[in-house]
DSSP file (Angstrom, degrees, kcal/mol; ACC not computed):
  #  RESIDUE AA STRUCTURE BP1 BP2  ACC     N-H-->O    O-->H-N    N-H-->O    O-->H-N    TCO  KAPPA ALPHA  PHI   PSI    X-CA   Y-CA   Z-CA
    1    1 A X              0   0    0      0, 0.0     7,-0.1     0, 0.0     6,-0.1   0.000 360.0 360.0 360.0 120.2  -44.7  115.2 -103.8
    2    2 A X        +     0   0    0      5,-0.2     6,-0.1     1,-0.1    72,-0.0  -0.211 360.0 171.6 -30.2 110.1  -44.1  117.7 -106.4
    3    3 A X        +     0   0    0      4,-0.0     2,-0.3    -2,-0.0    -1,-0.1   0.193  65.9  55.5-120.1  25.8  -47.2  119.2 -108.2
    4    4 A X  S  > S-     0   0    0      0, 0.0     4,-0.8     0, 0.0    74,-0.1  -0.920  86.7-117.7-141.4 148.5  -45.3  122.2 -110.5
    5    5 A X  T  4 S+     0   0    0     -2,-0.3    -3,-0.0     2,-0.2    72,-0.0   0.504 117.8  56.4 -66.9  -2.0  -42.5  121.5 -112.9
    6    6 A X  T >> S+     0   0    0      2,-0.2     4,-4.0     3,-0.1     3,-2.8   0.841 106.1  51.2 -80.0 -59.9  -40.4  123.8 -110.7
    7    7 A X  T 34 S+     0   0    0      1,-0.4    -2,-0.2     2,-0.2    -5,-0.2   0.540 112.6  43.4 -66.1 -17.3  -41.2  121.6 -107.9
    8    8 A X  T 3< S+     0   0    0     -4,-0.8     4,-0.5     3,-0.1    -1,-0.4   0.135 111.6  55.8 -88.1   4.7  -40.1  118.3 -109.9
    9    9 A X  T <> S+     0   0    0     -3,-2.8     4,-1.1     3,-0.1    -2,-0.2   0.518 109.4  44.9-130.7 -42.0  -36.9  120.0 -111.3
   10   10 A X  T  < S+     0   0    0     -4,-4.0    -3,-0.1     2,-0.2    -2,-0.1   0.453 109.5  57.2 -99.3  16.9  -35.6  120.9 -107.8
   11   11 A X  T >> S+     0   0    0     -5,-0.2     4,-2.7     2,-0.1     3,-0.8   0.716 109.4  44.3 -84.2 -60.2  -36.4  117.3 -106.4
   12   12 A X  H >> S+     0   0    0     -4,-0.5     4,-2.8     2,-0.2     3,-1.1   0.977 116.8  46.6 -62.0 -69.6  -34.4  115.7 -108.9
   13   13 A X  H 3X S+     0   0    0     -4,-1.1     4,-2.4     1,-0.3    -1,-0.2   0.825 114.9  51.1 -41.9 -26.2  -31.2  118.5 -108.4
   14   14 A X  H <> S+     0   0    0     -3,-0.8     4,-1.2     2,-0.2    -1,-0.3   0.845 113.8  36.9 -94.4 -31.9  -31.6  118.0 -105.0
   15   15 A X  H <X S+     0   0    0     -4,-2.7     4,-0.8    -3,-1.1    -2,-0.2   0.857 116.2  55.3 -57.3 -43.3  -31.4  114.4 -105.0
   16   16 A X  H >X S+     0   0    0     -4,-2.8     4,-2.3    -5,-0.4     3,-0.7   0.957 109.3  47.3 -52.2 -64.6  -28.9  114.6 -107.7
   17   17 A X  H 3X S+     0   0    0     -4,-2.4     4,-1.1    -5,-0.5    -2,-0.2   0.828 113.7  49.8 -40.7 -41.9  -26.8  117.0 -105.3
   18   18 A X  H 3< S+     0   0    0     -4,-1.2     4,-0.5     2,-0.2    -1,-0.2   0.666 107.0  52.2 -86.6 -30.6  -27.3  114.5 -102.3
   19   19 A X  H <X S+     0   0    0     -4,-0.8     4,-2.1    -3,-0.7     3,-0.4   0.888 111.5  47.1 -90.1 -58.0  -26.2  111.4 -104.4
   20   20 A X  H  X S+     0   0    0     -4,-2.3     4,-2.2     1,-0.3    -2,-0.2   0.763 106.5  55.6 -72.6 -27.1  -23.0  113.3 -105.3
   21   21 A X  H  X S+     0   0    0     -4,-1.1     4,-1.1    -5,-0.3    -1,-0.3   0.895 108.7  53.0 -67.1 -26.2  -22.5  114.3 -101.5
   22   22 A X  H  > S+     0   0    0     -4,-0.5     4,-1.2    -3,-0.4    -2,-0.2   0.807 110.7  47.8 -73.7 -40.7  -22.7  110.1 -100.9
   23   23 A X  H  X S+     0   0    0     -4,-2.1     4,-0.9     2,-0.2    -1,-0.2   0.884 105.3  51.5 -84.5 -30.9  -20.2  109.8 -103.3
   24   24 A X  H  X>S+     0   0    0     -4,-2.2     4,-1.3     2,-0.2     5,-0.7   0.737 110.5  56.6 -41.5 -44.5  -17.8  112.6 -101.9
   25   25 A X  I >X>S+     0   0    0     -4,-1.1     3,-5.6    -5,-0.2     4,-1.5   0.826 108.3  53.7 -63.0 -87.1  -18.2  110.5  -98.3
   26   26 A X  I 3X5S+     0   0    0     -4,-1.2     4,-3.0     1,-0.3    -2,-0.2   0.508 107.8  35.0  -5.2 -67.3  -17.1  107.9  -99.9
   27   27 A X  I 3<5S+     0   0    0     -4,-0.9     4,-0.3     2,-0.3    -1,-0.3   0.361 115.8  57.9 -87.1   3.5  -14.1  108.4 -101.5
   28   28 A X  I <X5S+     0   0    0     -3,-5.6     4,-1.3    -4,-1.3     3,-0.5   0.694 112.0  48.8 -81.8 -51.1  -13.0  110.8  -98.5
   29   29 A X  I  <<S+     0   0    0     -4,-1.5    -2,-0.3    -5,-0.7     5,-0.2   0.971 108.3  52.1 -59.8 -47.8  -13.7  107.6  -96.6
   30   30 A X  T  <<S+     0   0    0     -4,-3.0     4,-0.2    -5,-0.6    -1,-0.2   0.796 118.8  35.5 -55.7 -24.7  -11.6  105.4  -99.1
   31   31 A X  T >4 S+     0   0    0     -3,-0.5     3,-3.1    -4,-0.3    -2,-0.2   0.989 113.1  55.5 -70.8 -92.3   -8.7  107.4  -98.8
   32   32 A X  T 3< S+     0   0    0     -4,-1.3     4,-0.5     1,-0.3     3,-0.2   0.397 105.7  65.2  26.4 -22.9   -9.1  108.4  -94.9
   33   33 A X  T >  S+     0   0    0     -5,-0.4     3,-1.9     1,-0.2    -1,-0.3   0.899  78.7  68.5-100.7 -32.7   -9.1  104.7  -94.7
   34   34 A X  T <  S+     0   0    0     -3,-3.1    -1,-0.2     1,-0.2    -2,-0.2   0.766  87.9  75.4 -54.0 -24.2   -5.7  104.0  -95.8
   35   35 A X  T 3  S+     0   0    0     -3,-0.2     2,-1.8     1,-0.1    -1,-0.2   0.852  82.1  80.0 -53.1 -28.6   -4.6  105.8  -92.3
   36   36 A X    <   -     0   0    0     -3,-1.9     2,-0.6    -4,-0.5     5,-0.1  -0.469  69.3-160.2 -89.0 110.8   -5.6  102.8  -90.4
   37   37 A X        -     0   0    0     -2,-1.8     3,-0.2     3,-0.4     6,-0.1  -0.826  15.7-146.6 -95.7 133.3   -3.2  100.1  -90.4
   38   38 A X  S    S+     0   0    0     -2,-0.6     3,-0.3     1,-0.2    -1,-0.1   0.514 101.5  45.0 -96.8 -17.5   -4.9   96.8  -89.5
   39   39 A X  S    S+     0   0    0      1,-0.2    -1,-0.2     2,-0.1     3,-0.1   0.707 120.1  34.6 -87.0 -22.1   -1.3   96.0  -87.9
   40   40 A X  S    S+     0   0    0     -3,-0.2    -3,-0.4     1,-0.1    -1,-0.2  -0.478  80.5 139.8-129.8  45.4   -0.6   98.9  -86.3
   41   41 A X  S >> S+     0   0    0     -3,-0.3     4,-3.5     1,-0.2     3,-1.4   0.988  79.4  49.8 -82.4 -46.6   -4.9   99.8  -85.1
   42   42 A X  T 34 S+     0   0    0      1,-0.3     4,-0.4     2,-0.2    -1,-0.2   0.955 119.0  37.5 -68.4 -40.2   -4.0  101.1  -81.5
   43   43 A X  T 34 S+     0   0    0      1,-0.2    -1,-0.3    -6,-0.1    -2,-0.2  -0.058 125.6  39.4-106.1  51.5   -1.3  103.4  -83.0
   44   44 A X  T <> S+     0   0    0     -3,-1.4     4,-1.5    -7,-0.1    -2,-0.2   0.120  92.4  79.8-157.2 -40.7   -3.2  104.2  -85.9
   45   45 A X  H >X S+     0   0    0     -4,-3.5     3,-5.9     2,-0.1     4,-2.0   0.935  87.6  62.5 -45.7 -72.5   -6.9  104.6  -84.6
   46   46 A X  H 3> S+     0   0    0     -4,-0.4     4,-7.2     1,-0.3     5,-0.5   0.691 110.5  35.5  12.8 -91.1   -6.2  108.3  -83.2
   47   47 A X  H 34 S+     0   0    0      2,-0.2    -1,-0.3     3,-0.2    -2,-0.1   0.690 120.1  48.2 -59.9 -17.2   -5.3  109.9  -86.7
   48   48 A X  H XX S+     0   0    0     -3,-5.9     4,-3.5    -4,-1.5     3,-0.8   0.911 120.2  46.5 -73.7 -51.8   -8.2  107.6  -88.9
   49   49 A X  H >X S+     0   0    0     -4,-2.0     4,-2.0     1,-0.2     3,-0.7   0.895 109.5  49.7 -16.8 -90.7  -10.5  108.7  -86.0
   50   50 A X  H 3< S+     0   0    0     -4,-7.2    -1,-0.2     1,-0.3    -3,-0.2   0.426 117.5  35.2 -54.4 -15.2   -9.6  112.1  -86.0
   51   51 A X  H <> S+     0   0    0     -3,-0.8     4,-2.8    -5,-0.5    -1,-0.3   0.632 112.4  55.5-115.7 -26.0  -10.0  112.9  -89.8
   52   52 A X  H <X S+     0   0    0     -4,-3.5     4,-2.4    -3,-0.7    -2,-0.2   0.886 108.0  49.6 -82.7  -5.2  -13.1  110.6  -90.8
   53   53 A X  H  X S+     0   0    0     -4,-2.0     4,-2.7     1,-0.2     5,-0.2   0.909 115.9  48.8 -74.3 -21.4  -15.5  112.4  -87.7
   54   54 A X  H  > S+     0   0    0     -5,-0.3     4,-1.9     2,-0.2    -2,-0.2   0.925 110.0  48.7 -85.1 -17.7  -14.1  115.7  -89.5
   55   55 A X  H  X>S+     0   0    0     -4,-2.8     4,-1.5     2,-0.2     5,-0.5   0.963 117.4  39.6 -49.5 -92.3  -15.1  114.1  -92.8
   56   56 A X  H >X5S+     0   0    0     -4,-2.4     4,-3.5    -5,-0.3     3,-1.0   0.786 115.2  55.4 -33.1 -55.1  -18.6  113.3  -91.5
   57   57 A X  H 3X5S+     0   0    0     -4,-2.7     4,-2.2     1,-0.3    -1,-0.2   0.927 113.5  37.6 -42.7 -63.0  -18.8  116.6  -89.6
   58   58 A X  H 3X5S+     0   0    0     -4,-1.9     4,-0.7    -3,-0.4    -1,-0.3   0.701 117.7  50.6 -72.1 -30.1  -18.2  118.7  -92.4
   59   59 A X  H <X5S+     0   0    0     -4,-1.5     4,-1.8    -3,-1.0    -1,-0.2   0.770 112.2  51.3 -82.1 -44.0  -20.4  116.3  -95.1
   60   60 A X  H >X<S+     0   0    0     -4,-3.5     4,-2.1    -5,-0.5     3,-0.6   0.982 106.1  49.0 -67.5 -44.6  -23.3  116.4  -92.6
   61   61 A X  H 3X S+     0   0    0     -4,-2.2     4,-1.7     1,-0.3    -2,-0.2   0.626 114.1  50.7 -40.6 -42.8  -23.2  120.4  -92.3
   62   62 A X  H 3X S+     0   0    0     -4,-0.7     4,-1.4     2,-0.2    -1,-0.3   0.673 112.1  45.6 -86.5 -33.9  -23.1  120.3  -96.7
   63   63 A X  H <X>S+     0   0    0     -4,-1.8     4,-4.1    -3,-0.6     5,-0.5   0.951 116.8  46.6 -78.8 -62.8  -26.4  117.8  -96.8
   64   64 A X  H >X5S+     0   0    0     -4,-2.1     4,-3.3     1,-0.2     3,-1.1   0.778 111.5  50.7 -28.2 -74.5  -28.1  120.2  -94.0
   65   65 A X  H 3X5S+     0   0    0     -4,-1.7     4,-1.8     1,-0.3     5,-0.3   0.801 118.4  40.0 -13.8 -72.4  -27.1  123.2  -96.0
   66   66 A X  H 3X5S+     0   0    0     -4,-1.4     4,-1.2     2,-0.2    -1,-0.3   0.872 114.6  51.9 -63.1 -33.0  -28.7  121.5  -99.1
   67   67 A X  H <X5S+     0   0    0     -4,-4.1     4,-1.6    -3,-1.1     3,-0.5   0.931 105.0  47.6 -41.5 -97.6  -31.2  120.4  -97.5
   68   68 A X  H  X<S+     0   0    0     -4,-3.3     4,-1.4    -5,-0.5     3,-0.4   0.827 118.6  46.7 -32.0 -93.3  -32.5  123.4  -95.8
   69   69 A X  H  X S+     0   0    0     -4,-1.8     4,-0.6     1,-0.3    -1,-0.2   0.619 108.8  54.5 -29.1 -32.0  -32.1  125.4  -99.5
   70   70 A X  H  X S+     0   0    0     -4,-1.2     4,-1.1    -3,-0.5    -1,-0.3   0.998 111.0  48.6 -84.8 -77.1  -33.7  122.6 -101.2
   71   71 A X  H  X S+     0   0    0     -4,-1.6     4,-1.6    -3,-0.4    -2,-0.2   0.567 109.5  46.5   7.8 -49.3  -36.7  122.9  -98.7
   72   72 A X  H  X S+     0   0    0     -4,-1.4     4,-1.2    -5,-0.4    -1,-0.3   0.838 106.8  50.7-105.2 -26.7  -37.4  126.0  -98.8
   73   73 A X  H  X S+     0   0    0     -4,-0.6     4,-1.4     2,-0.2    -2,-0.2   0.782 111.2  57.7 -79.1  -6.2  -37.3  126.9 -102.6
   74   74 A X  H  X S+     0   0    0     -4,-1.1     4,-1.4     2,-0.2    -2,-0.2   0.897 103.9  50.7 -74.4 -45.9  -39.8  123.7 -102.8
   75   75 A X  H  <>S+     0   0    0     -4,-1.6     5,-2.7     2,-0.2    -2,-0.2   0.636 113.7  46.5 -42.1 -37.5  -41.9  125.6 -100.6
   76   76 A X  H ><5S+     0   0    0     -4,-1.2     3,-0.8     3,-0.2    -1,-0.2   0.933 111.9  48.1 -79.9 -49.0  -41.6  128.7 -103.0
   77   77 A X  H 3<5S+     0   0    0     -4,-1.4    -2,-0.2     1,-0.3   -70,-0.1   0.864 114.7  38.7 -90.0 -18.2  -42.2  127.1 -105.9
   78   78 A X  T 3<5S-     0   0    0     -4,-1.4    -1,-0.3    -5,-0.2    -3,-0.1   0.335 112.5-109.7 -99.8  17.9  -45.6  124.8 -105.0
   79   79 A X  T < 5 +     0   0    0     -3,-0.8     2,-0.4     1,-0.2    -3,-0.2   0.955  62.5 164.1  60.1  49.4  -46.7  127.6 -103.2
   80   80 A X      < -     0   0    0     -5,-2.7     2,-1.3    -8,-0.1    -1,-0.2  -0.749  41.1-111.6-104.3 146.9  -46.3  125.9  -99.6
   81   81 A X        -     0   0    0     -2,-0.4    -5,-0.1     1,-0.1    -6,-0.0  -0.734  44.5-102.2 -75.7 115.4  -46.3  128.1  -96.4
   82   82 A X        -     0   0    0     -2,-1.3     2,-0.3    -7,-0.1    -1,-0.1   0.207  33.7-149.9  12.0 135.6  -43.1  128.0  -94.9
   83   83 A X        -     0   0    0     -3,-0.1     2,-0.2     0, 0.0    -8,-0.0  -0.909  24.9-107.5-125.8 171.5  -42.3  125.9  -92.0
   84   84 A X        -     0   0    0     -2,-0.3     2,-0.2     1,-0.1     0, 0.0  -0.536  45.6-123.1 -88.8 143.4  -39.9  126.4  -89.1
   85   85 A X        -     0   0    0     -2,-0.2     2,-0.3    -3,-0.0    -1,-0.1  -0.709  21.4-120.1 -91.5 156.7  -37.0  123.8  -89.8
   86   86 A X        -     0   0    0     -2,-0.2     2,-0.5     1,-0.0    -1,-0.0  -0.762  22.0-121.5-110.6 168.9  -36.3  121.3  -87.1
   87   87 A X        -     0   0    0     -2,-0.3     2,-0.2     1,-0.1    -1,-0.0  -0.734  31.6-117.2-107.1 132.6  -33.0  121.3  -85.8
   88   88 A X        -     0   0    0     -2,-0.5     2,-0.3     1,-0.1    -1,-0.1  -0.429  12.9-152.7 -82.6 134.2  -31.1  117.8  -86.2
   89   89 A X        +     0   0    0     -2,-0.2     2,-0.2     2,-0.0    -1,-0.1  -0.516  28.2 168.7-110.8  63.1  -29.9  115.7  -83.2
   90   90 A X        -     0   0    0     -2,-0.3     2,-0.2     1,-0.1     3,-0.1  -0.480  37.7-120.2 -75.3 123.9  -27.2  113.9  -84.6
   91   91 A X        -     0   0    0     -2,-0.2    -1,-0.1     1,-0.1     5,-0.1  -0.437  48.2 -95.4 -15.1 119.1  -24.6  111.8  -82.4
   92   92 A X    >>  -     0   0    0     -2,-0.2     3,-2.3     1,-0.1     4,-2.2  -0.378  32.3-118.0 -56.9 136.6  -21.0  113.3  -82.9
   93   93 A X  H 3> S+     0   0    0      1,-0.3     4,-3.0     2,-0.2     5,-0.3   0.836 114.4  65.2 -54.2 -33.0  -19.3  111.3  -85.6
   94   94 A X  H 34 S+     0   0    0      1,-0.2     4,-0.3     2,-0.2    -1,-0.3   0.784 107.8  38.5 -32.7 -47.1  -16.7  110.4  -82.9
   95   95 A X  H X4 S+     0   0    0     -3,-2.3     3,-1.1     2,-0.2    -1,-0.2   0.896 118.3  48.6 -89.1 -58.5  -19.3  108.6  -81.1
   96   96 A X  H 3< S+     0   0    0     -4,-2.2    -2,-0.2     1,-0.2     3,-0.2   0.856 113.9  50.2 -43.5 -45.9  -21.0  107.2  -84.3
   97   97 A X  T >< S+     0   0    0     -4,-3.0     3,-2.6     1,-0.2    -1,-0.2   0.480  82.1  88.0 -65.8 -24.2  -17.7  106.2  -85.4
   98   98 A X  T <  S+     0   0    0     -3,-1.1    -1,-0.2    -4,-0.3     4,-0.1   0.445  78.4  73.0 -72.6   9.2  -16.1  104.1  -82.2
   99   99 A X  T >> S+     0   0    0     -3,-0.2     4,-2.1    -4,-0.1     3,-0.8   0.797  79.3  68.4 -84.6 -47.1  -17.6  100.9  -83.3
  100  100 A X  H <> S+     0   0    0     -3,-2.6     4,-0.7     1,-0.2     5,-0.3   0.948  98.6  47.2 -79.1 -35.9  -15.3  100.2  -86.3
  101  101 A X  H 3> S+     0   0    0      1,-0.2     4,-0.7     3,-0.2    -1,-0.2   0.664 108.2  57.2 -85.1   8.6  -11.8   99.5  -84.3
  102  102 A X  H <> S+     0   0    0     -3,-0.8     4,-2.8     2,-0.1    -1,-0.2   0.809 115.5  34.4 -56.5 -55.7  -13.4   97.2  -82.0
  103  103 A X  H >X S+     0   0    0     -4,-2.1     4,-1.5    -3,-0.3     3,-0.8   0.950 110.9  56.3 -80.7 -65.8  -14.6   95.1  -84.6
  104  104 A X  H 3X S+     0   0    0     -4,-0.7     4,-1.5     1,-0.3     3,-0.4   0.656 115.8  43.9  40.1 -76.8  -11.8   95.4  -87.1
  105  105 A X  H >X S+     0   0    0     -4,-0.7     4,-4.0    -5,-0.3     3,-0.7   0.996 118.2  45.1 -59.9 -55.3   -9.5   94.0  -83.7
  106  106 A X  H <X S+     0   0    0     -4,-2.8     4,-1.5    -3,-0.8    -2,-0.3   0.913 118.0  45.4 -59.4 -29.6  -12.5   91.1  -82.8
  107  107 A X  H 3X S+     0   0    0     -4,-1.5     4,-1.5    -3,-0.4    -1,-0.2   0.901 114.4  48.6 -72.8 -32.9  -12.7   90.1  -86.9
  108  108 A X  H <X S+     0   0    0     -4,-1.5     4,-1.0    -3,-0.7    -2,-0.2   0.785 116.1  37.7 -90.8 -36.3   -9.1   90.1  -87.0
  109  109 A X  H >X S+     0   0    0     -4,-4.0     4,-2.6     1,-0.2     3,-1.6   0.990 116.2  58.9 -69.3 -60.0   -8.3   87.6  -83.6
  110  110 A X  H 3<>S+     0   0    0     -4,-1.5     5,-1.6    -5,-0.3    -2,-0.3   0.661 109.7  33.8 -53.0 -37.4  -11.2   86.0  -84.7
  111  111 A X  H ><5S+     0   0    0     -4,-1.5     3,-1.4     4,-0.2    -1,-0.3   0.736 114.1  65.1 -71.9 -19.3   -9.7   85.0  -88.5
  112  112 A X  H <<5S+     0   0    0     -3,-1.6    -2,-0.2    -4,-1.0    -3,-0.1   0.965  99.3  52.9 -62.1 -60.0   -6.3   84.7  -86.6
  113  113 A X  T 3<5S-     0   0    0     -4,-2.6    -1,-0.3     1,-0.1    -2,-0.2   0.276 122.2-105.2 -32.2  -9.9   -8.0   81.9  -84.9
  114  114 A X  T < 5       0   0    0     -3,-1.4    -3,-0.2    -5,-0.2    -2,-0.1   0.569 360.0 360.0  58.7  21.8   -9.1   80.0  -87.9
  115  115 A X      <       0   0    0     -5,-1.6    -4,-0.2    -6,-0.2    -5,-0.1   0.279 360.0 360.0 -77.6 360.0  -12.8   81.3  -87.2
């Protein structure tokens, strides 16, 4: 918790910053989404696949980034010692990701069905 006015002023930007990175996923992801044709998912996955891990890749890399910077000029300005940052052990979005055209086909037999 922030005990300088420095240290409250670069909570809020950095939250602020973080919030706007959530909204950049987003609307990469709304877009990015339009690839996947719910008719066409087997010849479709590939290319949704293949741009939304780079979406995620590239979005997590910009939150570290900010992160990390954010961190360490809080550290400066409440007059905290430094700490070694720990290094994140993230799943590859690929892997995170392999979930949604599974369900997307099981939601889709399943309304087909009258379910």
């Amino acid at each position: 918790m922030a005990r300088t006015p420095e240290g409250k002023r670069l909570t809020d930007a950095h939250k602020r910053a973080q919030i706007r990175l959530g909204a950049l996923a987003a609307a990469l992801t709304v877009e990015n989404s339009k690839r996947l044709d719910v008719d066409d998912l087997d010849g479709t996955r590939e290319a949704w696949l293949t741009t939304q891990a780079a979406i995620i890749e590239a979005l997590r890399r910009r939150s570290e980034i900010l992160a990390e910077d954010y961190l360490r000029a809080f550290w400066k300005a409440e007059g905290i010692k430094p700490s070694e940052l720990a290094e994140l052990d993230l799943k590859p979005a690929r892997e995170v990701m392999a979930w949604v055209v599974p369900v997307i086909k099981t939601r889709k037999a399943k309304y087909a069905a009258g379910g």
